[in-house]
LOMIFI-406050 format. One record per residue (C-alpha): residue in three letters; x, y, z. Coordinates in pm, whole numbers, plus 50000, padded with zeros to 5 digits. Example, Ala and Ser with C-alpha at 12.3 -4.5 7.8 and 13.67 -1.06 7.14 Angstrom:
2
ALA512304955050780SER513674989450714
END
This chain:
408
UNK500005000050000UNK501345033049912UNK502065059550185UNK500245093950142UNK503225116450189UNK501635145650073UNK499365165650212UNK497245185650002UNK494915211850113UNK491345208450047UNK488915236749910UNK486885231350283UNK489575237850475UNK490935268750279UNK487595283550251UNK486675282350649UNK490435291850706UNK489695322450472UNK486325326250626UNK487075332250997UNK490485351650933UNK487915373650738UNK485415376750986UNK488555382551253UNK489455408951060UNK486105426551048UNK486115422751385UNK489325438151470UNK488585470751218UNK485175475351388UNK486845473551676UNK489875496351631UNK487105523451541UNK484835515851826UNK487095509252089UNK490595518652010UNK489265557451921UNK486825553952179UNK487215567252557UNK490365558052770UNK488135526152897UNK487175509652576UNK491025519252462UNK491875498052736UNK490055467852659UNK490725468052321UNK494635468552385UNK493735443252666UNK492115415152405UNK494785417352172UNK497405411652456UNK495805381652576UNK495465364952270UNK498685373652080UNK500405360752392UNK498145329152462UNK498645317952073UNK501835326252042UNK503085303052358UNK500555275852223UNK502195270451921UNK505625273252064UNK504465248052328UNK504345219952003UNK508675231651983UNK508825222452312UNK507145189352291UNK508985179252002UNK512785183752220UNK511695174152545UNK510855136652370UNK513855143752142UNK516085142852456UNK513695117252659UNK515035093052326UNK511145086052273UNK510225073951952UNK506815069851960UNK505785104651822UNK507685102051556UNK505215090651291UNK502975122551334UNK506115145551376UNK505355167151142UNK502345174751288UNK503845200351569UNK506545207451313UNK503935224651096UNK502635241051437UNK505635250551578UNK506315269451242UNK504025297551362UNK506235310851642UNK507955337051393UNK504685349251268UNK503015347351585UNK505805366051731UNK505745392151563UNK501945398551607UNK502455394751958UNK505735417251928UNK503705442251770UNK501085442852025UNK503035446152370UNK505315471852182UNK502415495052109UNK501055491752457UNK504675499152621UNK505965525652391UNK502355544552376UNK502465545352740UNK499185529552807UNK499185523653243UNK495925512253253UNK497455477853123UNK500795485453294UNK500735506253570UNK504875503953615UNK504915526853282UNK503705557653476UNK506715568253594UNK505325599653823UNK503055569253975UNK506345548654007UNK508185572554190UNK505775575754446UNK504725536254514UNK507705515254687UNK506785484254614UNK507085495854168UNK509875518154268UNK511685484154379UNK510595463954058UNK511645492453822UNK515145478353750UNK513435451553571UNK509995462853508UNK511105493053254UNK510365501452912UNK513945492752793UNK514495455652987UNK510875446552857UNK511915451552519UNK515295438752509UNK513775402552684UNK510755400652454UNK512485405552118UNK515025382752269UNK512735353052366UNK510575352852053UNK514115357051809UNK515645324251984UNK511965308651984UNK511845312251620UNK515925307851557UNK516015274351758UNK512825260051677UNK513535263751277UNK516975243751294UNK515405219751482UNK512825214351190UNK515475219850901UNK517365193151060UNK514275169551026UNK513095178050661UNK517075178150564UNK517195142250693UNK514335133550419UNK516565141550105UNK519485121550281UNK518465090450243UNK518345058150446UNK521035064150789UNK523965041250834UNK524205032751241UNK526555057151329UNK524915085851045UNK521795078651289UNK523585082351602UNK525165112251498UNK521825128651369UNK520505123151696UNK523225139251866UNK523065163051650UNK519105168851799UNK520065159652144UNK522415190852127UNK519725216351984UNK517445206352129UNK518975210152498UNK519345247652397UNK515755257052296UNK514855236952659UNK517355256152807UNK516205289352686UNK511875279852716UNK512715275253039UNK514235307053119UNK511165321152919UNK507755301952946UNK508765288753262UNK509915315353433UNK510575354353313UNK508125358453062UNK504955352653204UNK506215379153478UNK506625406253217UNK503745399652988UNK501225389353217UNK502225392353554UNK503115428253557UNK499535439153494UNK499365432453854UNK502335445153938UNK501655448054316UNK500915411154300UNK503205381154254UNK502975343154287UNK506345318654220UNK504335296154083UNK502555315653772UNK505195306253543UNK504415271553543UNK500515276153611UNK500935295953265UNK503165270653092UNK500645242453205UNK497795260553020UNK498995267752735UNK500875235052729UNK497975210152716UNK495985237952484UNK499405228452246UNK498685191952327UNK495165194752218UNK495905215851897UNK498275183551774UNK495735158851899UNK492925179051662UNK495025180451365UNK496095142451370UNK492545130151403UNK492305151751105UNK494935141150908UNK493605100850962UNK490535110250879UNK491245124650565UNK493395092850459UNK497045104550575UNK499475095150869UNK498735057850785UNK501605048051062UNK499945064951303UNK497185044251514UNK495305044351854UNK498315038952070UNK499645073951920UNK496155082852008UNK495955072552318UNK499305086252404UNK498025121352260UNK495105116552565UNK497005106652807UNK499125139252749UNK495885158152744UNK494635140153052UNK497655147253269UNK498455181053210UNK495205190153283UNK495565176353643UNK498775195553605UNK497215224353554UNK494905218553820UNK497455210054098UNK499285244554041UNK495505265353995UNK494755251054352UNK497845252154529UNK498175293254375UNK494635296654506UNK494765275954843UNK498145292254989UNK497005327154907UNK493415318555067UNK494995302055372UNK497715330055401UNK494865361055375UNK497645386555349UNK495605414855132UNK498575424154905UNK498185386454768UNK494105379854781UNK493735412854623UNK494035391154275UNK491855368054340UNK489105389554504UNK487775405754124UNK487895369554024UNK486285351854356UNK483615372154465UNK483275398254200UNK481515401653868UNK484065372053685UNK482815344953979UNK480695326453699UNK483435323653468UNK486155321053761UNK484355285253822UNK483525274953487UNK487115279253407UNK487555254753695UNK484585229453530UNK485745230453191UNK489485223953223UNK489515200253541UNK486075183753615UNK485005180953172UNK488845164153149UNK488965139853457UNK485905125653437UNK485575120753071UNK489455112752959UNK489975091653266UNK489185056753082UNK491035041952836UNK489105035152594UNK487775078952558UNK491255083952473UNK491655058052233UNK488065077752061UNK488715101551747UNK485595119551863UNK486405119552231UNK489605134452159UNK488325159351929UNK485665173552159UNK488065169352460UNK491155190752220UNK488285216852147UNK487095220052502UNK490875219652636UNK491665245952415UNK489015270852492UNK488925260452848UNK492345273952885UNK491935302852601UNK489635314452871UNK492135306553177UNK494335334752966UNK491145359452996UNK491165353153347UNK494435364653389UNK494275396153156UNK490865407953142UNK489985411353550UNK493175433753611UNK492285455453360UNK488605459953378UNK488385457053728UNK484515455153776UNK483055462253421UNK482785423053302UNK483015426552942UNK482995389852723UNK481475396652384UNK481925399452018UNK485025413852024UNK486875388952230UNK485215360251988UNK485845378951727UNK489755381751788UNK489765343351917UNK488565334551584UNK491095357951404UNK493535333751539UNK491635300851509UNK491505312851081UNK495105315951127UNK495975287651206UNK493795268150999UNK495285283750680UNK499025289950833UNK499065251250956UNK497945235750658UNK500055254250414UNK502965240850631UNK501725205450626UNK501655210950235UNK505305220250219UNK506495189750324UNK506295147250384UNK504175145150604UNK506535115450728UNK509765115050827UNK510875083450651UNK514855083950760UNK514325091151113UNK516135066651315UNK513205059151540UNK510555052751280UNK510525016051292UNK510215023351704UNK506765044351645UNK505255018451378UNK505644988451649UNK504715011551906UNK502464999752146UNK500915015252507
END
């Protein structure tokens, strides 16, 4: 039986990837003249939506770069026949970046403080706890990081893909060519894990969330935020290889990869939920008002509906229906359970933008949809055209054989 290498983008998918990146549009020019010109409150929240979802994207799709080193050093070999998958994903970062890049730039450099309160600097010098952040929390060190993190996101990821698709013009690997290659990814692959975790698990998440509270701080956001947007990365891989089988491609891959995929999505989500309880618990127990401050617009305010719903949809929805075996072994399972994940966690992001900004005018409408399906467009057309470019199997990777036999 011959192997669909080749993935070729059907008139469906273009047209609804063309569709919602054109309604997204519409959405963001209405709102540019509606809320962007309108008073310093509705400038606010416009700034405010495109923050959170430039930022939640962008560390989505760099979260499939991340999953493709972290098994590249852990020597796994089961992912490999569906590698391409967060290849194509990963190869978003740079474009993502710089919509994100574009975004916190504007806020910084136009000096809005209703997002970033450290930028006023006559409030700065006159509040001790932002006078003692500012050697970090400054216009200048912002920059300098961000452009920093999202260059080596997008340098690092992109030889760790040209490595892979060079490997499919090389032909067959002797031993040692093999062990060499993989070396080869051991090494790179150690530096883009060395670097997301001095980003995504640690400084960035400060800066480009964090700081909108900037009287507020918890040591364990950074990996409450990686966990989010982690599993959300899980779940967008899961989604596009149930596509990808159904459509006839991926042949190698089976329900072990499957259930593999769901066990990922399963865990994390407890992950997730261990760090959003222990954040909320020690602050609760503690009662110091400097630290419940954050969570009293989201506990007992006007975001209390959502504040538990986000609690519904990405813990109780995930343990109690990808607990079994055999849900994650299900293509529809899996797909509701990718699509739930990833809004579930699209709004975790809200949660941590939207409260700190709008304090007690609640504010989830057309706007904020129409934004979160700019992005979902997006990916849908950027995705497939990079699933297009190339095999959509990595047929002289060393550990092929490993992920056909594989079994769970």
């Amino acid at each position: 039986m011959a192997i669909r290498e080749q993935f070729e983008i059907t008139a469906k998918m273009r047209n609804w990837g063309l569709g919602l990146t054109g309604v997204g549009v519409l959405a963001l020019i209405i709102g540019f003249f509606t809320l962007a010109l309108g008073d310093e409150h509705e400038n606010t929240r416009f700034w405010a939506v495109l923050l959170q979802n430039s930022v939640f994207f962008l560390l989505v799709v760099n979260a499939a770069m991340f999953f493709i080193c972290v098994t590249t050093l852990a020597m796994g070999g089961w992912q490999v026949a569906f590698r391409r998958v967060p290849e194509a994903i990963s190869s978003l970062v740079p474009i993502f970046g710089v919509l994100a890049l574009i975004v916190l730039l504007t806020i910084v450099f136009s000096g809005k403080t209703h997002i970033y309160h450290w930028l006023d600097k006559e409030h700065v010098e006159h509040d001790p706890i932002l006078k003692g952040k500012q050697g970090f929390l400054n216009p200048t060190f912002f920059t300098i990081w961000t452009i920093l993190s999202i260059v080596l996101w997008s340098v690092l990821g992109a030889k760790m893909r040209k490595m892979s698709y060079d490997s499919d013009n090389g032909g067959k690997m002797s031993k040692e060519e093999g062990q060499k290659w993989i070396w080869k990814n051991t090494v790179w692959g150690s530096l883009f894990l060395v670097f997301f975790g001095l980003t995504v698990a640690s400084t960035v998440p400060w800066f480009w969330i964090m700081s909108i509270d900037a009287h507020w701080y918890s040591t364990m956001f950074s990996w409450y935020t990686f966990a989010s947007t982690f599993v959300s990365g899980m779940a967008l891989i899961a989604l596009y290889v149930v596509y990808l089988k159904n459509k006839g491609y991926l042949e190698y891959v089976n329900r072990e990869h499957l259930h593999d995929l769901g066990k990922f999505m399963f865990a994390f989500s407890i992950f997730w939920t261990y760090l959003w309880f222990s954040q909320f618990m020690l602050i609760w127990y503690a009662n110091i008002p400097e630290e419940t401050a954050y969570f009293q617009l989201r506990f007992k305010g006007p975001y209390r509906g959502l504040f538990f719903f986000n609690l519904i949809i990405n813990f109780v929805a995930p343990i109690l229906i990808l607990m079994t075996r055999s849900s994650k072994r299900n293509f529809a399972v899996i797909t509701f359970m990718a699509v739930a994940i990833i809004f579930g966690h699209w709004i975790d992001m809200w949660l941590m933008v939207q409260p700190s900004v709008q304090k007690e005018h609640f504010h989830l409408n057309w706007f904020d949809f129409g934004i979160l399906i700019l992005y979902v467009g997006l990916i849908i057309l950027l995705v497939g055209r990079a699933l297009a470019k190339r095999s959509l199997l990595a047929k002289n990777h060393p550990f092929l054989k490993e992920s056909i036999i594989h079994h769970t």
